[in-house]
N, C-alpha and C positions, 0 to 999 in steps of 0.2 A: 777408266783412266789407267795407263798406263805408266810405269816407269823402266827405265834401265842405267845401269849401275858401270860405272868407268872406273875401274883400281890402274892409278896410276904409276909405275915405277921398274925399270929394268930388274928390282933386285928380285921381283915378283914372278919374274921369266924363270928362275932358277930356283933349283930343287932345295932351297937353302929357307926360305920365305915364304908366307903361304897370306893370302888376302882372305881376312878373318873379319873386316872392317863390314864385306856384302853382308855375312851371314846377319850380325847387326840391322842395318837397312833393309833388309829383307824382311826381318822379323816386326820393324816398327813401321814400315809401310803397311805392309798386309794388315796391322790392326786399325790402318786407318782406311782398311779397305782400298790398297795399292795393291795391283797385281805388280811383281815382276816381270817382264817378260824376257828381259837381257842381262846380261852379266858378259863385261871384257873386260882383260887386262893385259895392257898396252905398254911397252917401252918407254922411254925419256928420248924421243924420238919426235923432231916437231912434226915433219911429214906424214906420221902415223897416228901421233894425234889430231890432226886435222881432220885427216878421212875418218876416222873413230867418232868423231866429235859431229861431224856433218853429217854422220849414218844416224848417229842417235837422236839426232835435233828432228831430223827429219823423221822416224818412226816412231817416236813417243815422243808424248806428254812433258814425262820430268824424265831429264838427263841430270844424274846427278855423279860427280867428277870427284875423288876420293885421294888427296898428293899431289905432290909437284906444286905445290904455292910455295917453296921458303926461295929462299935466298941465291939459289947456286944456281951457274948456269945451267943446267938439266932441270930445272923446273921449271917445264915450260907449259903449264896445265893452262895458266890464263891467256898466254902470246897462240896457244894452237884454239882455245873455245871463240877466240877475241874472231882468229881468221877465218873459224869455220861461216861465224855467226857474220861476217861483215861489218864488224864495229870495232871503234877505235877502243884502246887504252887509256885511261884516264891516271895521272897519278894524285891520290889522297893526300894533302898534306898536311892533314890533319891524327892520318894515321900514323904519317912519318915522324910529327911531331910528338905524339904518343911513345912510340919506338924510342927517339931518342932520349927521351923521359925511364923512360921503363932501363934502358943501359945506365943510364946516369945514376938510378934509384940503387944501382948493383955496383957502383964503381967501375963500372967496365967505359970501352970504346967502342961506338955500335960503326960497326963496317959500312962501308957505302952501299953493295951491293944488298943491305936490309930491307932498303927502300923499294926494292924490286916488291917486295910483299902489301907494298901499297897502290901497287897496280890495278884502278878497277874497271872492269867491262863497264863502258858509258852506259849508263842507265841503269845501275846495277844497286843493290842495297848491300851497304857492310855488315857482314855477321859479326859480331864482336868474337874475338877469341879468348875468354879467360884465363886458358892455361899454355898459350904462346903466343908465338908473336905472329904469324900466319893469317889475318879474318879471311873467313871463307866470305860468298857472295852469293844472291839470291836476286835471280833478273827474270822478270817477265815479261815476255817479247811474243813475236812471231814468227815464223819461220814459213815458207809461201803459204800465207795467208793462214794457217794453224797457230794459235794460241801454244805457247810451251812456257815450260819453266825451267831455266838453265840452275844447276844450283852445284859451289862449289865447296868443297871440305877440304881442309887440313888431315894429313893422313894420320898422323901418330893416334893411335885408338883412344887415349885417354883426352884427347882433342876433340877430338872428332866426335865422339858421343857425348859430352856434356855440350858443344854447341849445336848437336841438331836436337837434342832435345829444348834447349832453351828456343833456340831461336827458328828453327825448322817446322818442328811437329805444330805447333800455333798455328805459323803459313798455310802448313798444308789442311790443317783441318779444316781452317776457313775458306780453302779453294775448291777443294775435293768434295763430288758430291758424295751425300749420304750412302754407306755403303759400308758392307761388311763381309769379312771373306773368315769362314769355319772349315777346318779340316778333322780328316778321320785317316787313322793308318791302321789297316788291318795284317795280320802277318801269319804266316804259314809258315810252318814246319816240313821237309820231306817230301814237298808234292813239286813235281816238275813244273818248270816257267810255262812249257807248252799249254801243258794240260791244266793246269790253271787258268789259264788266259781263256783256254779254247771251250772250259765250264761258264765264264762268269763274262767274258765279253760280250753274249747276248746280253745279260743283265747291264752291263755299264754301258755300252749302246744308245739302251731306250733314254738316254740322260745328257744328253751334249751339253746342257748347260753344269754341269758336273765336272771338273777335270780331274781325269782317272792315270794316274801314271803305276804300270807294274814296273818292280823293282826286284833283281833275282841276285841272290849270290850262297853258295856253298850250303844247300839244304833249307835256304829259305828264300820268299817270296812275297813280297810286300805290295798292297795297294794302300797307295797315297793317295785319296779321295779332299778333293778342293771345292770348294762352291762359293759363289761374289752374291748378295743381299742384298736389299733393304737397311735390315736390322739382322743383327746378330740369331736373332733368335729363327728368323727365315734360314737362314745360309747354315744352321746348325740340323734343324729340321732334314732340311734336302741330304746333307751328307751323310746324318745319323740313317735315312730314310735307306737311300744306295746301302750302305753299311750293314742294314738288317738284311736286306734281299741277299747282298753279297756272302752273308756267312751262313745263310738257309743253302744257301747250295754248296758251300765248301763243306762246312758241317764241323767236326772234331778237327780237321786240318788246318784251323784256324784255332791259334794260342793265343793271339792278342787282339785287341781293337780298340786300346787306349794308349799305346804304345811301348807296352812294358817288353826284354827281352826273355827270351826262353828261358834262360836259368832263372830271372824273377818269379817267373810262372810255376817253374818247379818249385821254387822256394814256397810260394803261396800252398800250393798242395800239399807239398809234406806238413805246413803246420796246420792245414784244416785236416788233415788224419791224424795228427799227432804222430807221425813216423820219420823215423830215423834213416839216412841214406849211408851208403861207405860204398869206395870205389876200388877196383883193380886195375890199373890199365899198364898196359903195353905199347904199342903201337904209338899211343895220344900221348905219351909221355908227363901224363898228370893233366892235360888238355883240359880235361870233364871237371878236375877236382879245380882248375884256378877261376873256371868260368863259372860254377857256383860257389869258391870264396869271393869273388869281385861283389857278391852283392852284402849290403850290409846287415848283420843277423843270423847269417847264415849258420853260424854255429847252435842256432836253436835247433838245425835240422840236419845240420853233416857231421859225422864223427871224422871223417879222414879213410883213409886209406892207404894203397902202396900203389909203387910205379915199380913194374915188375918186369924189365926190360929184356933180363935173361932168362934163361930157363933156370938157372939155379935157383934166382930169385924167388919166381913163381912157385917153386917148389917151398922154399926157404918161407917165403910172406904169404904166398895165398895158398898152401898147401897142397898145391896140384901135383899129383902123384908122376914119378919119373917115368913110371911105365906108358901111361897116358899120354906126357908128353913125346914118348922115342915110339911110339904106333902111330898117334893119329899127328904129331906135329904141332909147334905153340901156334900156328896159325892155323886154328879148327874148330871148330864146331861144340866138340867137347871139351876144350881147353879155355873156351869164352863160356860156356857154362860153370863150371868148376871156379874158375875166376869168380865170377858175380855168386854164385851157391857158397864156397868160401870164405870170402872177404866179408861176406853177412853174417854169419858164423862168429868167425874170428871178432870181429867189432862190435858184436852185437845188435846188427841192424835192424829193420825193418824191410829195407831193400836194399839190394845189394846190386851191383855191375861191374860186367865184365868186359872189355872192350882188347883184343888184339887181331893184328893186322899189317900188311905189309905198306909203309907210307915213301919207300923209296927215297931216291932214288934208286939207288941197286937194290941186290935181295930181292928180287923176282925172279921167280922160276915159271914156267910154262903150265903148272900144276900150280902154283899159288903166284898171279904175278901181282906186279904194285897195284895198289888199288884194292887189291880186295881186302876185310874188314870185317869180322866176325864180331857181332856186338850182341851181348846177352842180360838181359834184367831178370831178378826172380825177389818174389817177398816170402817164398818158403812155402806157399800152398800153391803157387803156377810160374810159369817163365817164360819168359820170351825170348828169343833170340833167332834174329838176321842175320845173314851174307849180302854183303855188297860189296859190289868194282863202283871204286869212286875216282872219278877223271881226276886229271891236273898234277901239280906237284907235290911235293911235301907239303908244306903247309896247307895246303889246299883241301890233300888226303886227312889228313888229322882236324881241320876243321870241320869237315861234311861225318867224321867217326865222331867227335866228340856231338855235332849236330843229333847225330842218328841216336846215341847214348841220351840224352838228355830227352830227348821227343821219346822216346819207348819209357823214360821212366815218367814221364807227364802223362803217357797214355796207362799205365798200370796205376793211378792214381786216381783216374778220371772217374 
């Protein structure tokens, strides 16, 4: 069984709003063993609700339609489900009488156009709405000769989730056959989308009843492994199953697979060594240091450090000798080493890092241009440190360096 999800509202077209209502529905279908399969969002447009409405009626199971029930003329959610669907409009007036009741309890004067919210698809069941005046509706019908289930919500979120848990979640459990859907997110550090894919796609392969989605962005690489059930306990089996074969072949390049992020990971490590971390950085402009304060605790395991953007600075905070810098240049080799050897020193670390780099846009030369990124770890008995050309823009360059910084100190930990 399938469903798909209709966010109804022009204000949703624009960069101003964002429909937060799916992720919701999303998350309480799938425990009732609903896959997703669609997600639209549509204008206050009747013509584009129609064709919206008739796509989904017809491809799934449950269409379920998210705004556009109140009052205004742009709410046209039940006049475009009413035409897709070939049934009339029915007005409640029972709900009207409600309404007027509900105005009167307030002192107020309820508009005429209120009555519009007691509009119901013939054949339709009322969801009550507790916390406005809006009831959503719940119709099972047909559509050429397929069973569906049309179902409509009140957008405002604080709406919207207390009446589909009241009166939704009940419907569907008793409709929906038994079934359960278990996921697993595995995650990588520094290994390219290709070479990834091109390692572990024979293994996800042999498993089509599995849905395998990879997921790539700035140093990392994610597989979202999905499975549909029986029971819970089948559908958790099969993923955890893929999940074990998947990180036999990825090996150490894999930091998670309960969905913790990279600096969580670090954090876990330094407190099972009892070690202390401090940072230098340049390039990332504190990047490393804010992505391990975001987690909470972390002061068990970070002392701080400096953002050491000039060379006076470097000189001044992480004691990198002038000569050093006016030979080999702040973006080198030996100037990311001294950084992280340094600032370990200085702060009395454990582990120390170094990370400078040119994040552009200007300040490229032909000899050091954007992109490249000298990042160095040392805990005082060994060090490590890389060179890399990392694509894209500034922010982009500073997220793939602080990336690279925190995956080298997860791996000296290991």
């Amino acid at each position: 069984m399938i469903a798909e999800i209709i966010a109804v509202g022009s204000e949703m077209l624009t960069p101003s709003r964002q429909d937060t209502n799916s992720l919701f529905l999303t998350s309480r279908l799938n425990e009732l063993g609903i896959s997703v399969a669609f997600k639209t969002i549509v204008g206050d447009n009747r013509e584009h609700l129609i064709s919206v409405a008739r796509t989904a009626i017809g491809r799934s199971d449950i269409s379920i339609y998210m705004g556009g029930l109140g009052p205004t003329e742009d709410d046209l959610t039940r006049e475009a489900v009413a035409d897709a669907l070939g049934v009339e409009l029915k007005r409640d007036h029972e709900i009207v009488t409600a309404m007027y009741k509900r105005f009167a309890e307030r002192r107020l004067q309820m508009p005429e156009n209120n009555a519009r919210q007691a509009d119901m698809l013939r054949g339709a069941t009322v969801l009550p709405n507790l916390r406005g005046t809006a009831p959503g509706q719940w119709l099972e019908t047909e559509f050429e000769g397929k069973p569906r289930v049309v179902i409509l919500l009140p957008g405002p979120p604080h709406e919207l989730q207390a009446l589909w848990e009241k009166q939704c979640v009940p419907r569907l459990r008793a409709l929906a056959p038994a079934a359960a859907i278990a996921t697993r997110v595995l995650k990588t550090a520094m290994l390219p989308e290709s070479a990834a894919d091109a390692r572990t796609a024979p293994i996800y392969k042999k498993y089509p009843e599995i849905e395998t989605t990879v997921l790539s962005g700035q140093g990392q690489v994610e597989f979202h492994l999905r499975a549909t059930a029986a029971t819970p306990e089948e559908a958790q089996a099969a993923v955890d199953g893929l999940a074990g074969e998947l990180e036999d072949e990825l090996g150490d390049a894999v930091f998670s697979s309960t969905g913790e992020s990279l600096e969580e990971i670090v954090g876990y490590y330094l407190q099972m060594r009892n070690a202390k971390l401090a940072v230098a950085e340049s390039c990332t402009g504190g990047l490393v240091a804010e992505r391990i304060t975001s987690v909470p605790g972390s002061s068990r395991y970070f002392l701080g450090g400096a953002v050491v953007y000039s060379n006076d600075l470097k000189t001044l905070f992480a004691d990198v000798p002038p000569l050093m810098l006016e030979a080999h240049g702040a973006v080198s080799k030996e100037v990311a080493v001294a950084l992280a050897e340094n600032i370990r020193e200085i702060c009395n670390a454990d582990i120390g890092v170094g990370v400078t780099g040119v994040a552009g846009p200007g300040g490229g030369t032909e000899e050091r241009p954007v992109g490249l990124v000298w990042v160095a770890v040392t805990n005082g008995q060994k060090q490590e440190v890389v060179q890399r050309r990392f694509p894209g823009d500034r922010e982009r360059i500073r997220r793939w360096a602080s990336q690279q910084a925190l995956d080298m100190v997860r791996r000296m930990l290991m």
